[in-house]
FILUMVO-168759 format. One record per residue (C-alpha): residue number from 1; residue in one letter; x negated, y negated, z. Coordinates in Angstrom, 3 decimals, decimal comma. Each point is the difference from the previous one (the first is absolute). Last residue first. Layout:
// FILUMVO-168759
{NUM; 'A'; {X; Y; Z}}
...
//
This chain:
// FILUMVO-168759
{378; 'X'; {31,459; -10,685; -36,242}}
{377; 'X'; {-1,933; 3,076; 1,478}}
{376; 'X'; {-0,872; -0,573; 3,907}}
{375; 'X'; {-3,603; -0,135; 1,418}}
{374; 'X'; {-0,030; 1,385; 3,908}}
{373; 'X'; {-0,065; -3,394; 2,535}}
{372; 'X'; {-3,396; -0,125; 1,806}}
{371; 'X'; {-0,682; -1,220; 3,900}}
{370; 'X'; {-3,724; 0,041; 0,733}}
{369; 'X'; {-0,334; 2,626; 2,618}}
{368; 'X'; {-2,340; -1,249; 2,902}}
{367; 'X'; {-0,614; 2,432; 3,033}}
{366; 'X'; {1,884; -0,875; 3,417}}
{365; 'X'; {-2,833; -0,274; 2,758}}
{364; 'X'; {0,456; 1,736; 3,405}}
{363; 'X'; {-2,957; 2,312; -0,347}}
{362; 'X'; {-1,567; -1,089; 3,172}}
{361; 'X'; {-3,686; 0,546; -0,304}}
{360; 'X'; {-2,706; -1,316; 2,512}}
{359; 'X'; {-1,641; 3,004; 2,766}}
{358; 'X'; {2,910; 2,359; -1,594}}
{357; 'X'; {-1,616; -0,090; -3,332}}
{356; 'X'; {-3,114; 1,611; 1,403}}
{355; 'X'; {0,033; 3,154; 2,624}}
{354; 'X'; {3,800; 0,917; -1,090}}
{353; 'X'; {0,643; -1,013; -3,639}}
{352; 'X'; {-3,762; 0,723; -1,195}}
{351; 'X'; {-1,484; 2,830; 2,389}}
{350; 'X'; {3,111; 1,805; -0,976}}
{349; 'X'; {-0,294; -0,948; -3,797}}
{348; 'X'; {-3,486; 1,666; 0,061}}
{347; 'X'; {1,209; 3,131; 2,180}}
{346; 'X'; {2,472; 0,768; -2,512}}
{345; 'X'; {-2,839; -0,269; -2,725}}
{344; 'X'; {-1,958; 1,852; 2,225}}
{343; 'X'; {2,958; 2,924; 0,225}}
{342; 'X'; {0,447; -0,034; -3,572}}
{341; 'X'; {-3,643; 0,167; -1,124}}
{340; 'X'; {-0,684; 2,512; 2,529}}
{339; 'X'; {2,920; 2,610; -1,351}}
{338; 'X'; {-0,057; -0,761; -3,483}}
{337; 'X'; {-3,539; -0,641; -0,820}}
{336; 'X'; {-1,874; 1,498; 2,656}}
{335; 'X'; {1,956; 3,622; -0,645}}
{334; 'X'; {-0,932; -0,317; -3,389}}
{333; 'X'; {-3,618; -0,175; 1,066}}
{332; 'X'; {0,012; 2,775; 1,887}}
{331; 'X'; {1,628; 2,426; -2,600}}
{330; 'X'; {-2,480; -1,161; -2,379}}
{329; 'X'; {-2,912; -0,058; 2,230}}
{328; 'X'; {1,128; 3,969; 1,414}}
{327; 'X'; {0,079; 1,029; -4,118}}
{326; 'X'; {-3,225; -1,267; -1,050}}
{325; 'X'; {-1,816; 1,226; 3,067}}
{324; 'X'; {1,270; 3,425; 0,371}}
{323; 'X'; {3,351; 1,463; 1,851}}
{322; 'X'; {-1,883; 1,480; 3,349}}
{321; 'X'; {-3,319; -1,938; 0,076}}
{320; 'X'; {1,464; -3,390; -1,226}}
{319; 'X'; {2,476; -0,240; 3,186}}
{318; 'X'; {-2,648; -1,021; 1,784}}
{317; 'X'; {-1,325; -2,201; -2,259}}
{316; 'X'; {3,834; -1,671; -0,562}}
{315; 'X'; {-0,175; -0,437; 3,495}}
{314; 'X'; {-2,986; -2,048; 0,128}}
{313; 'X'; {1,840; -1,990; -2,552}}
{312; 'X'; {2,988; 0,276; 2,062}}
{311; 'X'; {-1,939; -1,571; 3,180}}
{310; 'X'; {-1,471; -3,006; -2,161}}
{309; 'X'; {3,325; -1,092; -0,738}}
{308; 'X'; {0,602; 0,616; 3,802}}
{307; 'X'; {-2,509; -2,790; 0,668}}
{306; 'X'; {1,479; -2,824; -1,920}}
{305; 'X'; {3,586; 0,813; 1,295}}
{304; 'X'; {-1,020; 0,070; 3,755}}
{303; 'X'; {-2,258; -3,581; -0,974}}
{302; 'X'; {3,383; -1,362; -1,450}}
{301; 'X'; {2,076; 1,786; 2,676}}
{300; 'X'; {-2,787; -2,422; 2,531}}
{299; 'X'; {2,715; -2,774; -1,023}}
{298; 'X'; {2,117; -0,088; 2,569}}
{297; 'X'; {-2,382; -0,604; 2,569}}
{296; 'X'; {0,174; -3,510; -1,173}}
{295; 'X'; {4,150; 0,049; 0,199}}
{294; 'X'; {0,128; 1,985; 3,040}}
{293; 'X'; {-2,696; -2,779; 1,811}}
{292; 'X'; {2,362; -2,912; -1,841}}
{291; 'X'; {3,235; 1,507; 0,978}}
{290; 'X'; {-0,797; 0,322; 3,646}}
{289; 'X'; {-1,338; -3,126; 1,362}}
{288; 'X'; {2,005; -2,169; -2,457}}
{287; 'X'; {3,174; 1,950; 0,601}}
{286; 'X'; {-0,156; -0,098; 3,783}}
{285; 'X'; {-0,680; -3,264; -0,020}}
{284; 'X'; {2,919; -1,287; -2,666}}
{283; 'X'; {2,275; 2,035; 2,344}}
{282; 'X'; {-1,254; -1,957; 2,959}}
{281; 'X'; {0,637; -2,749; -1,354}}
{280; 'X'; {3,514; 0,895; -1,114}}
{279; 'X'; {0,234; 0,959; 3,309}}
{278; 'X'; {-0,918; -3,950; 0,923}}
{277; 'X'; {1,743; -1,616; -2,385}}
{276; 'X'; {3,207; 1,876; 1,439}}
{275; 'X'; {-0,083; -0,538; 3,286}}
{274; 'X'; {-1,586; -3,984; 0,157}}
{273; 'X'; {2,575; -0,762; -2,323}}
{272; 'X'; {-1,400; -3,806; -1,306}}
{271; 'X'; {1,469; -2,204; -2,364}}
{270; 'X'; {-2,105; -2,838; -0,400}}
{269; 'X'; {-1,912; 0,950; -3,324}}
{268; 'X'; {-3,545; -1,001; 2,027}}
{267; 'X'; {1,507; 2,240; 3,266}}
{266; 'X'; {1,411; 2,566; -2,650}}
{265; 'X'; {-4,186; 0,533; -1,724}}
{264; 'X'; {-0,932; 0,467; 3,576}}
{263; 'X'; {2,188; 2,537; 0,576}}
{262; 'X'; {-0,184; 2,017; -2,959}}
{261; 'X'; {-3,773; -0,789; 0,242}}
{260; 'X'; {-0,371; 1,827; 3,823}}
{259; 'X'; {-0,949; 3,437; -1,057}}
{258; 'X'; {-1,996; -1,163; -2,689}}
{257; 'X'; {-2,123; -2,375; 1,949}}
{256; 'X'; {-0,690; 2,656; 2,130}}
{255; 'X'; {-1,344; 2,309; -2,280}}
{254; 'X'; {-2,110; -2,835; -1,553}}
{253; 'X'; {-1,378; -0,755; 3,755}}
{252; 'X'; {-0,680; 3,677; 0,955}}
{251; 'X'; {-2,034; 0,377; -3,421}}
{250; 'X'; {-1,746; -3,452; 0,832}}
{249; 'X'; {-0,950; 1,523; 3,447}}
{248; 'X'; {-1,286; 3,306; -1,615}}
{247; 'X'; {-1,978; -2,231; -2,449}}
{246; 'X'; {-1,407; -2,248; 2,704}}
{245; 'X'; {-0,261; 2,885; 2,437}}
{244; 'X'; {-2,813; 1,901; -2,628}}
{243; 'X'; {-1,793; 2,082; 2,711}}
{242; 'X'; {3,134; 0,485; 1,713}}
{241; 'X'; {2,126; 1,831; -3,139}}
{240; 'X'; {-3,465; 1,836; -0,951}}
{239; 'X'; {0,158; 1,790; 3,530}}
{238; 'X'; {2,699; 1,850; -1,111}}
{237; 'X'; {-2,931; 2,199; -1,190}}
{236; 'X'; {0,698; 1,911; -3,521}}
{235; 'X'; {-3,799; -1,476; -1,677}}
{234; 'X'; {0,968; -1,490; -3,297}}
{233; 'X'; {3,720; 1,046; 0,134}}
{232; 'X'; {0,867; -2,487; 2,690}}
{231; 'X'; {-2,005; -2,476; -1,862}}
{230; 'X'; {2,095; 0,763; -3,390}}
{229; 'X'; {3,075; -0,460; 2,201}}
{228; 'X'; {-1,061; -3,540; 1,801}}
{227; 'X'; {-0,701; -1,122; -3,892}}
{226; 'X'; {3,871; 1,742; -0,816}}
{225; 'X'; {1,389; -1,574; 2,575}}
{224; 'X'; {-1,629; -3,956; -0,553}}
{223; 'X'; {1,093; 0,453; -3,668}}
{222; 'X'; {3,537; 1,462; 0,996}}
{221; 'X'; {0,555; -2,996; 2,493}}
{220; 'X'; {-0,735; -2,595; -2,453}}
{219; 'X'; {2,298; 1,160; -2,257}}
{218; 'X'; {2,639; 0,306; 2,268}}
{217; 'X'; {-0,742; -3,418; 0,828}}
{216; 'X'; {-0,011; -1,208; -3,353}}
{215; 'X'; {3,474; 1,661; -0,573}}
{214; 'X'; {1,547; -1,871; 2,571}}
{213; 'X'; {-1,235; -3,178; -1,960}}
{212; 'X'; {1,364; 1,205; -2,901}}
{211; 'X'; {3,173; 0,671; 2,030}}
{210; 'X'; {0,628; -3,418; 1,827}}
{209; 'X'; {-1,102; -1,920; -3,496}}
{208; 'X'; {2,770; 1,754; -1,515}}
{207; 'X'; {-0,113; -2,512; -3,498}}
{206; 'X'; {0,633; 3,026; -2,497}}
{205; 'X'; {-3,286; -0,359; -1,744}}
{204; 'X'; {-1,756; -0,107; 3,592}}
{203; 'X'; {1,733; 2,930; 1,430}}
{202; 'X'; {-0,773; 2,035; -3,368}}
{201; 'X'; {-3,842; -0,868; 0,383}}
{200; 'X'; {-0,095; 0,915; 3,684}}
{199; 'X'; {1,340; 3,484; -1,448}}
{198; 'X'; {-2,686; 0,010; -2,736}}
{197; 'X'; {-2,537; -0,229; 2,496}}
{196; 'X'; {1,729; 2,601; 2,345}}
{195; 'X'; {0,253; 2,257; -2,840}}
{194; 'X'; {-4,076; -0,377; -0,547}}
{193; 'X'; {-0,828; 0,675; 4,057}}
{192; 'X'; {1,932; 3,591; -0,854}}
{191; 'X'; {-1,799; 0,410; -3,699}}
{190; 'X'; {-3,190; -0,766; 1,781}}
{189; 'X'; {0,388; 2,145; 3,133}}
{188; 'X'; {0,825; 2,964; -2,656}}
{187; 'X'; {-2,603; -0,161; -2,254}}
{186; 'X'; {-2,520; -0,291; 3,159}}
{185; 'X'; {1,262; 2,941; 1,567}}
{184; 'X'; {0,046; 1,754; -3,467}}
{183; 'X'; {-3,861; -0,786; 0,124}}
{182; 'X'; {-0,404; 1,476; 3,332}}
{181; 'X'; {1,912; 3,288; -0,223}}
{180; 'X'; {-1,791; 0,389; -4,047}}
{179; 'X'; {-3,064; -0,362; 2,105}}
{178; 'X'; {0,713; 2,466; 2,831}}
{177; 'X'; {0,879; 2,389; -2,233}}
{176; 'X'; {-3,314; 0,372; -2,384}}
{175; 'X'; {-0,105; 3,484; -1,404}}
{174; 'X'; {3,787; -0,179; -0,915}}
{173; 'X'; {-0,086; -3,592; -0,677}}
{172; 'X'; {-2,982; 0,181; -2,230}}
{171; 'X'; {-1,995; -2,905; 0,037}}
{170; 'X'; {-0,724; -3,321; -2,165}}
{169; 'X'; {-1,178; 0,802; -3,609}}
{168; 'X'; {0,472; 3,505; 0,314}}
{167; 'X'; {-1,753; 2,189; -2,001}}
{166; 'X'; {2,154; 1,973; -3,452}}
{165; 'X'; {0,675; 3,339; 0,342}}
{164; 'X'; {-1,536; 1,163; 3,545}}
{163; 'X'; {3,282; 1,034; 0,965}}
{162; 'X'; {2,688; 1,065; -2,245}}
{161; 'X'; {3,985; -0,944; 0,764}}
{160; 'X'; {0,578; -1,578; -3,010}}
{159; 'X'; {-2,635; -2,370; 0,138}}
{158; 'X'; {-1,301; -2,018; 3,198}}
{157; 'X'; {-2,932; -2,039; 0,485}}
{156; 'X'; {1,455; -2,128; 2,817}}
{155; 'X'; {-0,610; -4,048; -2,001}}
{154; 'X'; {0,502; 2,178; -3,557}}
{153; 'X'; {2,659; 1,543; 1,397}}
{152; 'X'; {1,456; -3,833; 1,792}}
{151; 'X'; {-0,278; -0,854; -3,551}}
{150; 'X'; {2,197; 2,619; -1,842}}
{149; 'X'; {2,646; -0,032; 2,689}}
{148; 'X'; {0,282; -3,759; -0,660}}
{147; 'X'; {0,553; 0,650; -3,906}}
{146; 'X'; {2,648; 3,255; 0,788}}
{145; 'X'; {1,938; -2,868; 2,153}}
{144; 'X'; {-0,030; -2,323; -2,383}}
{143; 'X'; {1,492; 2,403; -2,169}}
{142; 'X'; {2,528; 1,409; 2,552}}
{141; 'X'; {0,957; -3,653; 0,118}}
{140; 'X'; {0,677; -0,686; -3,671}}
{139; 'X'; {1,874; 3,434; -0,336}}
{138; 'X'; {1,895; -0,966; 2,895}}
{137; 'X'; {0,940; -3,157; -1,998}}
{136; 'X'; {0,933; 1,707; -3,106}}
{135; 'X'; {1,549; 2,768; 1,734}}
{134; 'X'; {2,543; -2,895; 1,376}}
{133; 'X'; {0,989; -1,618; -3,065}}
{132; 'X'; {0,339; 3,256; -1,759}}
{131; 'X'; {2,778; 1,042; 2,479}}
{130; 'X'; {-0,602; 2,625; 2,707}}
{129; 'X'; {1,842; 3,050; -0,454}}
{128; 'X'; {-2,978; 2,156; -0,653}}
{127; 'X'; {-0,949; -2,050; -3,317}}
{126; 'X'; {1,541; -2,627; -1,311}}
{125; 'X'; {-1,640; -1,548; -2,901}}
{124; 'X'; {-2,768; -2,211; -1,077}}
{123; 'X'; {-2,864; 2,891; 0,781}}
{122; 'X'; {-3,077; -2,305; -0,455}}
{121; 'X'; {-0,337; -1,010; 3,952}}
{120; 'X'; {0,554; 3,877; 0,388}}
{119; 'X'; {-2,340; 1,042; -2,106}}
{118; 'X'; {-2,655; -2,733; 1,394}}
{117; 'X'; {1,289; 1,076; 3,741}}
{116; 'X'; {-1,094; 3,884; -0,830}}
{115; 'X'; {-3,452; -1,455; -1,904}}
{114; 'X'; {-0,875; -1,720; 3,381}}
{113; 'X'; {0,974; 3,053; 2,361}}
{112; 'X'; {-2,594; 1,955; -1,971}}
{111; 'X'; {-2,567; -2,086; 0,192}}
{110; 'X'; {0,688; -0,521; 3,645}}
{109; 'X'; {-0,382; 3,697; 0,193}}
{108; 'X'; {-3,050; 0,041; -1,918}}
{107; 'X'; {-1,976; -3,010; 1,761}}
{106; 'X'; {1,629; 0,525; 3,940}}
{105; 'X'; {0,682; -2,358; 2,464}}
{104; 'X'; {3,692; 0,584; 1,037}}
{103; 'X'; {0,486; -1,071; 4,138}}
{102; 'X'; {-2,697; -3,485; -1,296}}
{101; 'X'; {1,028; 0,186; -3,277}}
{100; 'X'; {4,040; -0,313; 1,166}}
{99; 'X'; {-0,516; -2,652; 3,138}}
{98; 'X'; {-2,337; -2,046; -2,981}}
{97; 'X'; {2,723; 0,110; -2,636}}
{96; 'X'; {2,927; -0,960; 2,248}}
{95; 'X'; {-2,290; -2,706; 1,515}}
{94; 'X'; {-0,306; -1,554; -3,542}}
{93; 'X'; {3,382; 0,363; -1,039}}
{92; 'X'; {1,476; -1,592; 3,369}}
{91; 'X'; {-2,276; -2,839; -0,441}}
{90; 'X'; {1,207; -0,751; -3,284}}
{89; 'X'; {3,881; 1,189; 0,770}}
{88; 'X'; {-0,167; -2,281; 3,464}}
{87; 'X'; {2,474; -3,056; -1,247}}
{86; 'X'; {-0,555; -2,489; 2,429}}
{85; 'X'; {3,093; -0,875; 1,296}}
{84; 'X'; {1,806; -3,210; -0,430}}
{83; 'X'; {2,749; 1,266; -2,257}}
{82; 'X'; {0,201; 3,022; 1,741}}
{81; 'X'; {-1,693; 3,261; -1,045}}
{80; 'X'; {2,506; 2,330; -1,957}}
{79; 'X'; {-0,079; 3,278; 1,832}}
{78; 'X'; {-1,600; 3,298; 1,531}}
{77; 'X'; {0,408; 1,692; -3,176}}
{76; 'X'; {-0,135; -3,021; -2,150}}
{75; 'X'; {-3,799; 0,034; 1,442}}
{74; 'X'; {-0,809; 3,450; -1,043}}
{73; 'X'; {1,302; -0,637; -3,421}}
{72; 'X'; {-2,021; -3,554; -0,491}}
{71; 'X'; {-2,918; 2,639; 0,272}}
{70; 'X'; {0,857; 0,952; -4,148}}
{69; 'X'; {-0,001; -4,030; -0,715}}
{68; 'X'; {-3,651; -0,388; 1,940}}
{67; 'X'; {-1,299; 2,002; -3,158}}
{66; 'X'; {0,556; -2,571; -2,402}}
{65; 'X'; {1,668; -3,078; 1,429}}
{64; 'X'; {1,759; -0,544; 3,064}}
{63; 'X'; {3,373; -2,436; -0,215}}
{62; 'X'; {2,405; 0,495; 2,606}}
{61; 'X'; {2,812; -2,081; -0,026}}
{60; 'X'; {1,678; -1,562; 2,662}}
{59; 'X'; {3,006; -1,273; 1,054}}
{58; 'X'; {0,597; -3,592; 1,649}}
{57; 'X'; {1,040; 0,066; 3,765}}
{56; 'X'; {0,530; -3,515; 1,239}}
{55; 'X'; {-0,034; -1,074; 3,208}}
{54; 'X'; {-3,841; -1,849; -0,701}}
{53; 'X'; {1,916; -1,566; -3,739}}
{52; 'X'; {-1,373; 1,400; -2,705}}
{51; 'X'; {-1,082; -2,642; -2,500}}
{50; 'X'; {2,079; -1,680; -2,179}}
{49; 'X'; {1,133; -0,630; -3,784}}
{48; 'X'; {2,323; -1,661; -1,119}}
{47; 'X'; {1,415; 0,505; -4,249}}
{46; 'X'; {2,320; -2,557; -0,969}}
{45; 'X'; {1,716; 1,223; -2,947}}
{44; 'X'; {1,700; -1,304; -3,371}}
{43; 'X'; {-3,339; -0,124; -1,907}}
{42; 'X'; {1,230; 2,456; -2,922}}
{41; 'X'; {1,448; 2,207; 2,773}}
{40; 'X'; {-2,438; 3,145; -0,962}}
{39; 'X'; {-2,669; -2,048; -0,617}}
{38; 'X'; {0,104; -1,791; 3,382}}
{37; 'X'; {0,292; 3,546; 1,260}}
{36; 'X'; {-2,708; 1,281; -1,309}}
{35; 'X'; {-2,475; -2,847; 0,907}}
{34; 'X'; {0,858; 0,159; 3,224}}
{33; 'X'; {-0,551; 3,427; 0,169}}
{32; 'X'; {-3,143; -0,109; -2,022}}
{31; 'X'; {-1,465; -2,618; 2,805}}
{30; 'X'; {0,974; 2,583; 3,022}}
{29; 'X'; {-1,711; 3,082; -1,461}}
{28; 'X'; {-3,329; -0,770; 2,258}}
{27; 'X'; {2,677; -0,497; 2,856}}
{26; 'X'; {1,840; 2,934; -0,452}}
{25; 'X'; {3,846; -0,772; -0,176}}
{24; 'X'; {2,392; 0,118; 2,842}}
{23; 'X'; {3,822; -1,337; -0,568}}
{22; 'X'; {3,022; -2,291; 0,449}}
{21; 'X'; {2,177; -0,986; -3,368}}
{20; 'X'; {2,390; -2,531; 0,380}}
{19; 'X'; {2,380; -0,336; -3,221}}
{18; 'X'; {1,680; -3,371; -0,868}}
{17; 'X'; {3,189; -0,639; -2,530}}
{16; 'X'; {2,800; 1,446; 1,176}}
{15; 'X'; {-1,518; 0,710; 3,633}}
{14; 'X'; {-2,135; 2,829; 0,614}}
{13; 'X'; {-2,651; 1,490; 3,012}}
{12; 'X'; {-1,405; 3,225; -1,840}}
{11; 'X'; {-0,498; 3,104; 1,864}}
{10; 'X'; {2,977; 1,842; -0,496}}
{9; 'X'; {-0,194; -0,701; -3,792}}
{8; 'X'; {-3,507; 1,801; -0,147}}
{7; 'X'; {1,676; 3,049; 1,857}}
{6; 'X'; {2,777; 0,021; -2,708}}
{5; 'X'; {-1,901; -0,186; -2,662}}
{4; 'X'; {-1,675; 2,891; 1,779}}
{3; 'X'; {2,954; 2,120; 0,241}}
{2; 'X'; {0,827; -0,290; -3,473}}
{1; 'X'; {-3,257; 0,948; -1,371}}
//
């Protein structure tokens, strides 16, 4: 109590008869402040209040309600968004779910997964070391998670292992690999060109026109790539790259332009180090050419993961005719649950912090904590 007397006295600005008080405060709580404090002082205070300033750096708090507050852990993990960041826990939740179903989709093993992260989202204590606030939350994901799992086994017409139990609504993965390949293709393009969306987004709130428009390029380039890609798949001729010049030419031009915008962007600045803009350049091109066909491929371990849950239940039949059916399912399906689930759920936040919130997310942001002062007996 001491101590933070002490720390409240340190950052007060006094004379003998005037205190100046500096500080943050929410702005939908901004009004009860003001209100407070003239109450407090009978009237004796002149209460200011301002908008951040563009060189300021004004904490943040996170504020995700229901079952977005348990994914607010994964994003804490990589870091408080910036002030002028978007913050990605809503989008982040929903991929999250849909990377999990999609390497996870199955009815009694989601099920399953579901009731574990309602036990644990009910627990209220420690539990393994991890404090109560944190198995709540990874309750609340592993939850979600069992719910998405559920769907995509409806969508793949898997259940605990068993083929033939319920009929697919879509396709089976295992039966069906070169459609789960395609369709994670797709996921994954989409979540890629999304990052760079919310990336130009960030530039903009933060006034780095030079970057957002950077950003649009790069953009640009990975739509035109990946439609020149998909072509080159179509029929496997390099012949596709000369029957559509104009999009070949355009990908040339984008990867051009973004070899030579660190230079162009210091001759509109004025200071220009022809050396150094231009490796950095050439870094930027390098990384763009690369990361974004590693990144896409990247996410074929969803399809890999889809298909070998199909692979164990096959396995599980095979394994049937030695040990019996009742007793090979169970072991089989306990194996799914705590070896798979833990290694897609790794996988999940891989895909996340790597493929994703690297495309837009710095993490630099300081989180809000309301200063408090403990009660003290009279």
């Amino acid at each position: 109590g001491t101590l933070s007397l002490e720390e409240a006295r340190s950052n007060l600005s006094r004379t003998e008869k005037m205190s100046l008080i500096h500080g943050w405060v929410p702005a939908e709580r901004a009004r009860e402040a003001t209100s407070t404090i003239l109450e407090v002082t009978s009237g004796a205070a002149f209460v200011k209040l301002e908008d951040p300033e563009p060189q300021d750096k004004p904490p943040v708090r996170l504020d995700n309600k229901g079952p977005l507050s348990s994914f607010e852990l994964l994003t804490r993990l990589r870091g408080i968004p910036d002030y002028r960041e978007i913050d990605p826990t809503p989008i982040m939740a929903v991929l999250f779910m849909a990377m999990f179903g999609l390497m996870f989709g199955d009815v009694g093993n989601g099920l399953v997964l579901a009731i574990i992260g309602f036990l644990l989202f009910k627990l209220k204590r420690d539990f393994l070391k991890i404090p109560a606030g944190a198995v709540r939350k990874l309750g609340g994901i592993i939850m979600a998670c069992g719910i998405s799992s559920i769907i995509f086994g409806i969508l793949f017409g898997e259940a605990f292992l068993v083929e033939g139990l319920i009929h697919p609504v879509l396709f089976s993965p295992f039966h069906n690999q070169s459609a789960i390949i395609g369709a994670v293709l797709v996921f994954g393009i989409l979540q890629i060109a999304l990052g760079l969306i919310l990336r130009i987004i960030n530039m903009i709130r933060r006034g780095d026109a030079y970057k957002a428009v950077f950003t649009v390029i790069t953009l640009l380039y990975y739509v035109v790539g990946v439609t020149l890609a998909m072509k080159y798949i179509s029929n496997m001729s390099f012949s596709v790259f000369v029957e559509n010049v104009a999009l070949t030419a355009a990908a040339v031009g984008l990867l051009a332009l973004i070899f030579l915008f660190p230079l162009i962007e210091g001759l509109i600045e004025g200071h220009v180090r022809i050396i150094d803009q231009l490796l950095k350049g050439f870094s930027e091109f390098i990384e763009t050419f690369l990361s974004f066909l590693t990144n896409s491929i990247s996410y074929v371990r969803l399809a890999a993961f889809a298909i070998a849950h199909g692979a164990l239940g096959l396995s599980a039949l095979i394994l049937a005719s030695t040990v019996g059916v009742p007793l090979s399912y169970l072991i089989m399906n306990f194996l799914v649950i705590v070896i798979e689930g833990l290694a897609i759920l790794i996988q999940s936040m891989r895909l996340t912090y790597y493929e994703f919130f690297t495309k837009f997310y710095s993490g630099g942001g300081t989180p809000y904590r309301p200063f408090t002062l403990p009660l003290t007996s009279a």
